[in-house]
N, C-alpha and C positions, 0 to 999 in steps of 0.2 A: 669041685673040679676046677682046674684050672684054666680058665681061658685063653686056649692059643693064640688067636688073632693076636692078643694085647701082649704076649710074653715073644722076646727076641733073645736068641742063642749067644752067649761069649766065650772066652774064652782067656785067661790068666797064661801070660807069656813073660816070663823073669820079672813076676811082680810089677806086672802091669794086665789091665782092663782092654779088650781089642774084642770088635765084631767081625764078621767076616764079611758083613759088608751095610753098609748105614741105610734102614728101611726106607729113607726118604729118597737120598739123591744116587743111593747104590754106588757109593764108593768103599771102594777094597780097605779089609784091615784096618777099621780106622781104632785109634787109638782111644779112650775113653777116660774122662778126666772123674776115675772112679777110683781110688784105692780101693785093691782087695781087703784090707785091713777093716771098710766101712761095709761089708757086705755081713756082716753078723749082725751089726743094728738095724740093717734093712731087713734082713730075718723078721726081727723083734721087733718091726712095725715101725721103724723109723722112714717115714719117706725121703726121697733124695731127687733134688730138680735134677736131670744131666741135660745139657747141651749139646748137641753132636759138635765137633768142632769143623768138620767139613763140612756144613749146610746150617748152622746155627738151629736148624729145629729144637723141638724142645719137649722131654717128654717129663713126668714126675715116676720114681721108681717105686713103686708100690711093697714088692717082695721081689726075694730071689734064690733061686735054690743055687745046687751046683753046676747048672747048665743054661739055664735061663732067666731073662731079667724081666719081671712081671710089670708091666706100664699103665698107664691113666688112660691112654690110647690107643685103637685099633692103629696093627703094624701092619697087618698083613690083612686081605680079605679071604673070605672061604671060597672052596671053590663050585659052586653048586650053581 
């Protein structure tokens, strides 16, 4: 099963990577310095450092399906 906390939502906009908003510093739409083109390697267990470019955070990408980008770190907390 896949661990929500650690996976964050994107989204492929004319051949480009965009969240709808950066788990860190919550800014809108940010752009992601990820081709879509590298997201089948990430499938196939290839890790990818990303950098947010609005807050330099920094997460490693673990996997990623069609919706969601699986991370090294908690994004989000539960709510209990």
């Amino acid at each position: 099963m896949i661990p929500f906390e650690k996976a964050w939502p994107y989204d492929v906009v004319m051949g480009d990577l965009y969240v709808p908003a950066c788990p860190f510093c919550g800014a809108d739409n940010v752009l992601l310095p990820v081709r879509p083109d590298e997201l089948p390697d990430i499938r196939d267990g290839m890790k990818r450092l990303l950098v947010f470019p609005c807050c330099r955070n920094k997460v490693t990408i673990v996997d990623a399906d069609r919706d969601y980008l699986l991370t090294d770190r908690v994004l989000r907390r539960g709510s209990r």
